[in-house]
C-alpha positions in Angstrom: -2.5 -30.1 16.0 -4.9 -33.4 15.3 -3.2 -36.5 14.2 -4.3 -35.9 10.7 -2.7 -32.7 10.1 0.5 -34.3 11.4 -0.1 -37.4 9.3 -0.9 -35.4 6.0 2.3 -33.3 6.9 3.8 -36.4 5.6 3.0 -36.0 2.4 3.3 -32.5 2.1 6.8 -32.7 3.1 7.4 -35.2 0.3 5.4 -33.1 -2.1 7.2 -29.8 -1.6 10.8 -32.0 -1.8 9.3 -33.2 -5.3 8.9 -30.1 -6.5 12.4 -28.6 -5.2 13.8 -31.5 -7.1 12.1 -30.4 -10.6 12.6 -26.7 -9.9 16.1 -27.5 -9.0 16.8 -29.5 -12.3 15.2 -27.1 -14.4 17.3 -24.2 -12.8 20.6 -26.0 -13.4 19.5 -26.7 -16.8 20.0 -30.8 -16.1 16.5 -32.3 -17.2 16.5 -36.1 -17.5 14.3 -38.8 -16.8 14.3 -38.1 -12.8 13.0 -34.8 -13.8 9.9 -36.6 -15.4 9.6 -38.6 -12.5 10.0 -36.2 -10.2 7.4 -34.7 -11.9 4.8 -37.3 -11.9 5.3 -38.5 -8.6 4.6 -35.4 -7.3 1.0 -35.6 -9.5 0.6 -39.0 -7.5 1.1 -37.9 -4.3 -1.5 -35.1 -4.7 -3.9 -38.0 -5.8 -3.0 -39.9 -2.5 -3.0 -36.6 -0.3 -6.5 -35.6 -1.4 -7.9 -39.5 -1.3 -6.1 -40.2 2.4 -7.3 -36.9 3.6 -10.7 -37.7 2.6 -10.8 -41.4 4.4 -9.2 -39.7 7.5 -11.7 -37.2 7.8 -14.4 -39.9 6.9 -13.0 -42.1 10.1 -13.0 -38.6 12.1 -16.5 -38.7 11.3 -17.5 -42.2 12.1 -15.4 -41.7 15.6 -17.8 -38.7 16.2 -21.0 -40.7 15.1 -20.5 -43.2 17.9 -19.4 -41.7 20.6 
């Protein structure tokens, strides 16, 4: 495994605990304002997954380019 993989494990570990919060709220029939968050903070951390992925693969990249 590369560094990145491992790094952006990071984040899919918190995304898939985001969305076992929701589902779990939603299955016990106990929506409140977490629920929203939950919710939304899983739609952030997409955003930051696909945008840190991206500079990671750009510095892979630039680490390739000068060597």
């Amino acid at each position: 495994m590369s560094k990145k993989e491992i790094f952006m494990g990071g984040y899919y570990l918190v995304m898939v605990f985001f969305v076992s919060c929701a589902l779990y709220d939603l299955v016990s029939e106990s929506v409140t304002g977490f629920t929203f968050g939950y919710v939304f903070a899983l739609f952030y951390f997409i955003y930051r997954a696909r945008v840190v992925s991206e500079h990671l693969s750009y510095l892979e990249k630039k680490d390739e380019d000068i060597s």
